[in-house]
VODO-480766 format. One record per residue (C-alpha): residue in one letter; x, y, z. Coordinates in pm, whole numbers, padded with zeros to 5 digits, always signed. Layout:
N
aXYZ...
// end
This chain:
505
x-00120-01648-00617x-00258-01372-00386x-00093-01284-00092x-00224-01419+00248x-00451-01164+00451x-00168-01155+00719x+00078-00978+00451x-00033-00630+00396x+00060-00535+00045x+00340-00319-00047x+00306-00266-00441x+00564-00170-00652x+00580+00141-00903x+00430-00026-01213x+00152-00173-00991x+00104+00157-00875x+00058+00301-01192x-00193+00056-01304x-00440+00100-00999x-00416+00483-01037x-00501+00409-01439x-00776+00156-01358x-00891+00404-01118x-00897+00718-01375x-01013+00460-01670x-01260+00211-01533x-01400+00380-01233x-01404+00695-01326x-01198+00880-01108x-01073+01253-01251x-00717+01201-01244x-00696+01576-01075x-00962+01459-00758x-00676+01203-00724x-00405+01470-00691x-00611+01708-00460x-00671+01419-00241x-00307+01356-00218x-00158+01661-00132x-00461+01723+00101x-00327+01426+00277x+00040+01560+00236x-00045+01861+00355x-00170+01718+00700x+00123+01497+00741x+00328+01830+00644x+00129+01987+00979x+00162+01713+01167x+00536+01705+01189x+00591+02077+01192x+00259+02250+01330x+00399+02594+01327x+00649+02800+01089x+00772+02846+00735x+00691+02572+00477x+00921+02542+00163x+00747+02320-00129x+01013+02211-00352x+00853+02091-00648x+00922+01907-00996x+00713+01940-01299x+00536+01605-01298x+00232+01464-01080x+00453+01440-00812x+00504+01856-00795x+00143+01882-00848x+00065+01697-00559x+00316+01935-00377x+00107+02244-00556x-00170+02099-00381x-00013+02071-00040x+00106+02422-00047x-00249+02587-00166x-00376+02365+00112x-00108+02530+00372x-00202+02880+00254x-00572+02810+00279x-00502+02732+00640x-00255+03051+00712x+00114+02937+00679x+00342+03077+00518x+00436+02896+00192x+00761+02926-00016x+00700+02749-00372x+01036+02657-00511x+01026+02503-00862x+01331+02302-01043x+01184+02379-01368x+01036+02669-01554x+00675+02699-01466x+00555+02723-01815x+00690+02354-01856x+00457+02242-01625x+00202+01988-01779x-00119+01858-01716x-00277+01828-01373x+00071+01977-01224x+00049+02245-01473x-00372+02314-01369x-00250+02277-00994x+00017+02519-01046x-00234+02825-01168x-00477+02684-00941x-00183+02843-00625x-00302+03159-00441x-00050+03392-00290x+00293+03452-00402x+00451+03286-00725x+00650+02995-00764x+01041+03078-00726x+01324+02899-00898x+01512+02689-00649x+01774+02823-00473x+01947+02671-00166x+01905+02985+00035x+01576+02997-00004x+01547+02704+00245x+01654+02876+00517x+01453+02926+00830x+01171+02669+00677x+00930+02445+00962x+00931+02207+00699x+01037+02087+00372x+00831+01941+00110x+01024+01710-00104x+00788+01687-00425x+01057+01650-00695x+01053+01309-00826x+00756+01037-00750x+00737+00645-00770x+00805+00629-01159x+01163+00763-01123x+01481+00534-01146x+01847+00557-01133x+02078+00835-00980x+01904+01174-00987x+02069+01440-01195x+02108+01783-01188x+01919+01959-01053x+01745+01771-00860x+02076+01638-00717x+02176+01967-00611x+01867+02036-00470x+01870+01721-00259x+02168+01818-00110x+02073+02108-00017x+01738+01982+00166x+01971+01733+00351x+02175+01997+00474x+01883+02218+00584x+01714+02204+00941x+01396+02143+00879x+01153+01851+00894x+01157+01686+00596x+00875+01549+00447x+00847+01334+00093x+00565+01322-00127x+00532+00950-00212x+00856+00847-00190x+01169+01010-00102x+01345+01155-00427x+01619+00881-00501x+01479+00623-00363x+01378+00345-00615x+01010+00286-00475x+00998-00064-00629x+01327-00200-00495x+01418+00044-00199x+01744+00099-00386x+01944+00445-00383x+02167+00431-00634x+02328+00789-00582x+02186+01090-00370x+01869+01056-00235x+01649+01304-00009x+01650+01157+00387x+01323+01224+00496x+01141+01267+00894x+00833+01130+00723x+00678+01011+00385x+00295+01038+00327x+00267+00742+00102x-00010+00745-00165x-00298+00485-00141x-00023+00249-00024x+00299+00199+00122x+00557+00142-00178x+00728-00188-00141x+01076+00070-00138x+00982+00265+00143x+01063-00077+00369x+01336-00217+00267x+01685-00131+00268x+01868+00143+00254x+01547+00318+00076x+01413+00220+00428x+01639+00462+00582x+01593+00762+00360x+01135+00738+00470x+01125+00814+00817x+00759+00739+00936x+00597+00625+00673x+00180+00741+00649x-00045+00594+00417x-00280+00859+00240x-00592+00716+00089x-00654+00884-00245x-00978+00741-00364x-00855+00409-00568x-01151+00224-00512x-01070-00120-00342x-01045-00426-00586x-00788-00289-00846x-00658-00605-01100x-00310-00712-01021x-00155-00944-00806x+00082-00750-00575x+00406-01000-00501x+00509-00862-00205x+00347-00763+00148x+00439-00632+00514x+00452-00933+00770x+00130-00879+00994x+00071-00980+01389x-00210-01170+01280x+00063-01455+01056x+00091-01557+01438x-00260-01738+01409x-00098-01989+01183x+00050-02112+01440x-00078-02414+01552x-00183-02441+01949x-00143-02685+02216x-00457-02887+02315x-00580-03138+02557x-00497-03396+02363x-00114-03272+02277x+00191-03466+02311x+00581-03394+02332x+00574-03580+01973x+00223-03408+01823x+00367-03077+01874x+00655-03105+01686x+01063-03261+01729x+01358-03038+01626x+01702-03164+01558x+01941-02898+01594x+02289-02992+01464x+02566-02756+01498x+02851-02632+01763x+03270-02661+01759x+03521-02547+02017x+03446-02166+02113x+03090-02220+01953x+02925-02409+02173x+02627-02136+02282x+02491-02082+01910x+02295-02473+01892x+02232-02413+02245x+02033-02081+02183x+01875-02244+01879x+01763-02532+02089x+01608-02300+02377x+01459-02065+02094x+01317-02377+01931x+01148-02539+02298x+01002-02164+02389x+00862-02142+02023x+00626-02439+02071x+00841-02783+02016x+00737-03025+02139x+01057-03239+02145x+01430-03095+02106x+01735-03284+02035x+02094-03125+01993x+02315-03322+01766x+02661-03235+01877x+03076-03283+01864x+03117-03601+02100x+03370-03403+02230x+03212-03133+02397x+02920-03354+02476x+02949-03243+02854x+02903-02885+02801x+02565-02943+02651x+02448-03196+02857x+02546-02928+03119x+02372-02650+02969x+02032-02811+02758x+01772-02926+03056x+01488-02958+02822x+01672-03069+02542x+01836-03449+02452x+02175-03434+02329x+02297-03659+02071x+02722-03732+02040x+02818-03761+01685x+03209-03812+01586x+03436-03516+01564x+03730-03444+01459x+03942-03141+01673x+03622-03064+01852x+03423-02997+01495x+03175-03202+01326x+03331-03507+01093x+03210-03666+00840x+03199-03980+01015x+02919-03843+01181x+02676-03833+00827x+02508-04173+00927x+02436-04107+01286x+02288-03769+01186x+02078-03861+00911x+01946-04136+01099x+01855-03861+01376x+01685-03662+01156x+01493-03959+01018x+01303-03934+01348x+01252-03570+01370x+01006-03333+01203x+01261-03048+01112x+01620-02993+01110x+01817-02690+01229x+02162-02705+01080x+02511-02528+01103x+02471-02314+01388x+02794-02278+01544x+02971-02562+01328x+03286-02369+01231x+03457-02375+00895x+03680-02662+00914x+03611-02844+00548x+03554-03167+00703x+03242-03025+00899x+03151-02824+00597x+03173-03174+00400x+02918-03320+00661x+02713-03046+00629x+02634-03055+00264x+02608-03414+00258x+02391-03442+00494x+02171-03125+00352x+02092-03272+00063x+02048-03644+00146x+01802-03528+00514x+01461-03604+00412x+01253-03353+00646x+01210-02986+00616x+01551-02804+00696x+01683-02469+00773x+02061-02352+00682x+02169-02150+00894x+02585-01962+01025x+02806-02215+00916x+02559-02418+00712x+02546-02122+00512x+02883-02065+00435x+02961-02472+00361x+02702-02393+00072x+02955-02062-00057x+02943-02071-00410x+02736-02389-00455x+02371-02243-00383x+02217-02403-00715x+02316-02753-00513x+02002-02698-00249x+01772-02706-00547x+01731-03081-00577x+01636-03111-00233x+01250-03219-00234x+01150-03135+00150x+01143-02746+00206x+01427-02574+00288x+01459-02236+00439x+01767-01973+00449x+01868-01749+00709x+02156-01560+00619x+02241-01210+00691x+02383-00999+00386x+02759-01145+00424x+02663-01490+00427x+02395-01391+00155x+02731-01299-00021x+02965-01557-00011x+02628-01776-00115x+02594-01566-00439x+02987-01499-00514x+02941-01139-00480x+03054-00883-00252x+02809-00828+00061x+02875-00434-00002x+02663-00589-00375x+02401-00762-00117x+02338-00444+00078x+02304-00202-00236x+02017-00447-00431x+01917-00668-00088x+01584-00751-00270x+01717-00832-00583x+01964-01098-00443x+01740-01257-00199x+01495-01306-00425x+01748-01421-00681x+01945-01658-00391x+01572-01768-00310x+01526-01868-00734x+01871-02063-00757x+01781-02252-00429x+01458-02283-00467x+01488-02195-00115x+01250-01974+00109x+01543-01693+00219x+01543-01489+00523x+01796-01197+00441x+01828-01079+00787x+01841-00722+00898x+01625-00453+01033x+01455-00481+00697x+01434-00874+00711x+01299-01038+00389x+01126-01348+00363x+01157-01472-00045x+01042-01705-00171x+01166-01911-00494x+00783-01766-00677x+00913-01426-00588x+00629-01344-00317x+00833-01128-00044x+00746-01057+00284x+00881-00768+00462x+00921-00787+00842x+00988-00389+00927x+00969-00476+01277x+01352-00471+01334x+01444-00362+01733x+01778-00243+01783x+01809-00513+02078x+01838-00745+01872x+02175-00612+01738x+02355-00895+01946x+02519-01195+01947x+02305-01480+01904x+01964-01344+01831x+02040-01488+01441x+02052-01851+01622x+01720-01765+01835x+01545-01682+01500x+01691-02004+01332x+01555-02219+01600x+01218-02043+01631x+01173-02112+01271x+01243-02485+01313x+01020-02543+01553x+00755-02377+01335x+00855-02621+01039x+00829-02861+01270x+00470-02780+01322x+00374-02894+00983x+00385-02499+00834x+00499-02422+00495x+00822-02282+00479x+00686-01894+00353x+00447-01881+00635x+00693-02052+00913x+00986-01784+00769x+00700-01547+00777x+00570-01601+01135x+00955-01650+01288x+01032-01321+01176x+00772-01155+01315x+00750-01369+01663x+01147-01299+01710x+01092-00929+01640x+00808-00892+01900x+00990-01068+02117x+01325-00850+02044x+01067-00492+02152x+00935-00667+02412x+01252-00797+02598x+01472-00432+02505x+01081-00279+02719x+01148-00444+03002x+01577-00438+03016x+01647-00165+02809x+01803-00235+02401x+02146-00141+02430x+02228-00421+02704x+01983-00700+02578x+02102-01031+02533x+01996-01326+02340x+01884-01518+02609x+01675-01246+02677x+01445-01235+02338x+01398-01621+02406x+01290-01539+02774x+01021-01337+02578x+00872-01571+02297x+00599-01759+02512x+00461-01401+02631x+00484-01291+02308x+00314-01564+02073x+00084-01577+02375x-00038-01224+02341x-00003-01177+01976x-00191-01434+01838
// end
């Protein structure tokens, strides 16, 4: 299916390859106007961050060290100084590289030597483009040591050397970049993790692809505009029309992670929010949730029982979506109650904390659920889901969501500053919007119960993951502008949703 206008597209290297071939073989675009166009555009991100000085072009033999041949003639043209530093021996150089190389005015290439960085503006890291794979080897390892070590700005051609531009996945050394002029489109690697790391600011370089090259592209950056899907109150809106979330959750010492959810949910657009919760501790949320009904369900040791399956099913046969596990604990009775009552609740659902981790090792159990289910764990709980280590999760995060999203035939949210959105069809979307404010405790609940009330809205799981993401990330900048990110709490991103749906959309 094609992606929705809201998701801009982020292709990966073989789709790449076959828009820059159906642009050479069907349009009839010279494969060398594509290259000059490229390191035209390099060159002016190249000036951009480093306006004055020394530039040092470190190039490999392929297309991408022509396009880095082009940059530097470019740079010449324009009076800087331009050290050409080539890994291989120029009379290997084929093709358009090899044309672009005796097209260079000025001084000739030099073999690279780490010395020869020294005192360089900038650094043009041209070595290795979207085709490569796997850990780089000498020399281009060497050589991307050395232009980590060195002081100036960095700047990749493409995609940083060593980052896998189809997965984001560095699986040995890999050039850190200040900023990465992307070619006709952002690479789906450039934005997620930890190949998100290694691009700095990414800039997108048209290079005359003409617009409607065949392919589907899978994956796409999460948009503002996903916040029009959103449906709006109206004159003739009720408490009930606009949607009822159930949150179940909370245990002794974890009573504030269903009561964030339950806020987040209300400020998100519910219409009606109930919190299902250890009989117990009922006082503390009847205390604490004005807006919200509460709902007493058995416990055992203040924790969820599984005499309480019955009374909570029968709640969520009367609401529209159902937040579960947040703040539950671990005790197996709860986690008992909580797969139970996952598979038997017949209304959309999201897993999220401890409704997670009752699901460790049994992921392939969500699959017979028929009402859609979304996921929001963060790599460790994205872990224990999968049996791996979350070390694994961290190293290949697309890979596992979209293979946790598969086995559950789930929507996942793998939380982070990358957050994905899969989806069991493998479409991705890519939030990119990550604020450090949000680096606190409870802003994971906030997102699960801004998601629910979007489910609860009637919106398909992809687009209410989709539009969550991106509504709790606005909300995150928009809350660490006004109090500053390193002492934001939770409380304060839901504080921030109305103003930020309201603005956004």
């Amino acid at each position: 299916m094609p992606l929705p206008g809201w998701l801009e597209p982020l292709p990966d290297a073989e789709q790449m390859r076959a828009a820059d071939a159906w642009a050479i073989a069907d349009q009839g675009v010279p494969s060398l106007e594509l290259m000059e166009r490229a390191g035209e555009g390099l060159a002016r991100v190249v000036a951009e961050q480093a306006p004055d000085g020394p530039v040092a072009v470190v190039c490999g033999r392929g297309n991408n060290g022509g396009d880095g041949l082009v940059a530097a003639r470019v740079l010449r043209a324009e009076g800087r100084e331009v050290r050409v530093l080539c890994l291989e021996r120029p009379e290997d150089f084929r093709g358009d590289a090899r044309t672009n190389l005796e097209r260079l005015p000025g001084p000739a290439p030099e073999g690279f030597r780490p010395a020869a960085l020294e005192g360089a503006a900038a650094i043009v890291d041209a070595m290795l483009g979207t085709g490569s794979s796997g850990a780089p080897r000498e020399p281009v390892a060497g050589a991307i040591e050395a232009i980590n070590a060195a002081q100036g700005a960095v700047v990749a051609a493409d995609v940083p050397t060593g980052v896998d531009a189809s997965t984001g996945e560095v699986p040995g050394a890999a050039v850190r970049a200040r900023a990465t002029a992307a070619f006709h489109a952002a690479k789906l690697g450039l934005y997620v993790a930890p190949g998100k790391r290694h691009a700095g600011e990414v800039r997108i370089v048209p290079i005359g692809i003409p617009p409607g090259a065949p392919g589907e592209v899978p994956a796409g950056r999460i948009r503002s505009a996903v916040l029009g899907e959103i449906p709006r109150r109206h004159s003739a809106s009720t408490k009930f029309s606009e949607g009822s979330v159930l949150v179940a959750g909370g245990s002794s010492g974890l009573t504030g992670a269903p009561c964030l959810a339950a806020e987040a949910a209300a400020r998100a657009g519910a219409g009606y929010v109930t919190a299902a919760v250890p009989a117990s501790l009922h006082l503390v949320f009847e205390l604490r949730l004005l807006e919200a009904m509460t709902r007493p369900l058995p416990d055992a040791d203040g924790a969820l029982s599984a005499a309480g399956r019955d009374g909570l099913l029968e709640a969520a046969g009367r609401a529209d979506a159902l937040v579960l596990g947040c703040g539950a604990g671990r005790a197996e009775e709860t986690a008992e109650l909580v797969r139970a009552v996952a598979t038997g609740a017949p209304l959309p659902l999201l897993l999220d904390a401890d409704g997670l981790n009752a699901h460790a090792g049994r992921l392939d159990a969500l699959a017979a659920r028929t009402q859609p289910t979304v996921l929001t764990p963060h790599a460790g709980e994205l872990a224990r889901l999968l049996g791996l280590d979350s070390a694994e999760v961290e190293r290949a995060r697309l890979h596992h969501a979209r293979a946790a999203a598969r086995t559950s035939r789930a929507v996942v949210v793998l939380k982070g500053d990358d957050t994905l959105v899969a989806a069991p069809d493998g479409t991705v979307g890519v939030g990119g919007q990550g604020s450090p404010g949000l680096a606190t405790a409870g802003t994971g609940d906030v997102l699960s119960g801004v998601i629910g009330a979007l489910l609860a809205k009637g919106l398909d799981p992809f687009t209410a993951a989709c539009a969550g993401v991106r509504l709790h990330a606005g909300a995150g900048h928009r809350a660490a502008a006004a109090r500053g990110a390193d002492g934001l709490i939770a409380r304060d991103v839901i504080d921030a949703l109305p103003r930020e749906r309201a603005e956004a959309s």
